[in-house]
C-alpha positions as CSV (number, residue, x, y, z in Angstrom):
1,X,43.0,16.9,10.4
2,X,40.9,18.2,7.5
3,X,42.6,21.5,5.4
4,X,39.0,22.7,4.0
5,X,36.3,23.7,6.2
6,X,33.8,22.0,4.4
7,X,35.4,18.6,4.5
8,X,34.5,18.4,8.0
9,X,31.3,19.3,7.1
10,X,30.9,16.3,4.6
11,X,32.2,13.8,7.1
12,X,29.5,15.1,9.6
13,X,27.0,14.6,7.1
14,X,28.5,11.0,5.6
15,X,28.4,10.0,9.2
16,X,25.0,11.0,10.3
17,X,23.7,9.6,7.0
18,X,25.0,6.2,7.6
19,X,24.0,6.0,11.3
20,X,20.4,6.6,10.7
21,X,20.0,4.3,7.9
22,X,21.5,1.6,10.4
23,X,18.7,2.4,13.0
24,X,15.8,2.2,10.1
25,X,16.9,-0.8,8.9
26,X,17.1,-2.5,12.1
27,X,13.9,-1.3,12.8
28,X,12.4,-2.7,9.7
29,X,14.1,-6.2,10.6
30,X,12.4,-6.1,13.8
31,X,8.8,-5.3,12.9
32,X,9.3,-8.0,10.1
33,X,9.9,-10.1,12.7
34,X,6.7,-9.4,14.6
35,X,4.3,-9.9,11.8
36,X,5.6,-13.9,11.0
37,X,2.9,-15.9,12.8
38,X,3.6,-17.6,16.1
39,X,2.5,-21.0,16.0
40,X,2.1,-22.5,12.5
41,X,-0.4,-25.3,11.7
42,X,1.3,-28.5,10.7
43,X,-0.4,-31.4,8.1
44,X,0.5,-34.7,8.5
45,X,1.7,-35.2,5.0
46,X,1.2,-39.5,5.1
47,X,-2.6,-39.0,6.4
48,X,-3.7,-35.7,4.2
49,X,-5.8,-35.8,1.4
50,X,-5.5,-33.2,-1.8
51,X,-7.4,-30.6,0.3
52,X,-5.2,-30.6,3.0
53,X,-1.9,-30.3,1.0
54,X,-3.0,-28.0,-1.0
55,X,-3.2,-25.4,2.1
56,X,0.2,-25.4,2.5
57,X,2.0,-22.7,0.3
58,X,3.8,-24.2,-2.9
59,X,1.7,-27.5,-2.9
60,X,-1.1,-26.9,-5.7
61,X,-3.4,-29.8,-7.2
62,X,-0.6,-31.3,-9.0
63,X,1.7,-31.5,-6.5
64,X,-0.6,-33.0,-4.5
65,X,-1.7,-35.2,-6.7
66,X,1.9,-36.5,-7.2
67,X,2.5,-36.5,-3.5
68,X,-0.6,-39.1,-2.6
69,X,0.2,-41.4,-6.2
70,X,3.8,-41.4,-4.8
71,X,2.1,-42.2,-1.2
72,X,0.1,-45.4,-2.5
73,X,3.3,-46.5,-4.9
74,X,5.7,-46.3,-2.2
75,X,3.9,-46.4,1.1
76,X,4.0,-43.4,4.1
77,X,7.1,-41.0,4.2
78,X,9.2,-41.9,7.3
79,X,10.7,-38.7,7.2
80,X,9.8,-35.0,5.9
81,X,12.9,-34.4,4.1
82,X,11.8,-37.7,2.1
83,X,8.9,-35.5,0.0
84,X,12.0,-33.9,-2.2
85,X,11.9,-37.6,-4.3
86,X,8.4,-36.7,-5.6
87,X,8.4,-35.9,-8.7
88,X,8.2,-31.1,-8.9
89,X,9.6,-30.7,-5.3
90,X,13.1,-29.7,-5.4
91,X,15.1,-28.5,-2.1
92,X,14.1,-25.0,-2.8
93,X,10.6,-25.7,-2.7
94,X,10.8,-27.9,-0.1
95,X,12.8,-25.7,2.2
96,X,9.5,-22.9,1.5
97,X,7.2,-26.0,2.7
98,X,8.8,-27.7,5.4
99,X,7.5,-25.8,8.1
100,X,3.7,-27.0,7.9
101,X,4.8,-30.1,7.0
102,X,5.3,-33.5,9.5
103,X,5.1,-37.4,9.4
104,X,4.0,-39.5,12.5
């Protein structure tokens, strides 16, 4: 199969490499996975005020701001998804929210 000794030796070593960079990574993936948090606090986002939203990541004071004026204009969200027609949220953002986020 191989005509020079050492190209045996370079598979050995190409395959050895490549298995144990597929075990480390794996391993990284699962201890990522043990650090995200269990049970994540949700906010009410029709009943919070500014101090409440701005505890949830990518809502600071203006976003807040825009999200209770838009509140008062237009009355309570009927749905979470509905927070992407204030004005700064686009779905990116929104997607990094959504899970602390919920309407009742």
């Amino acid at each position: 199969m191989f005509k020079y000794p050492y190209q045996r030796l370079i598979a050995i070593a190409l395959f050895t490499a490549l298995s144990v960079s597929a075990c480390t990574s794996r391993r990284e993936y699962v201890a990522a996975a043990e650090v995200r948090p269990m049970a994540v606090e949700t906010i009410n986002i029709n009943t919070a005020d500014a101090a409440e939203l701005e505890r949830v990541p990518r809502i600071g004071p203006k976003t807040a701001a825009n999200i209770i004026r838009y509140r008062t204009e237009n009355g309570p969200f009927r749905r979470v998804e509905h927070l992407m027609q204030v004005r700064g949220i686009s779905e990116k953002r929104f997607l990094q929210m959504s899970p602390y986020l919920r309407t009742e």
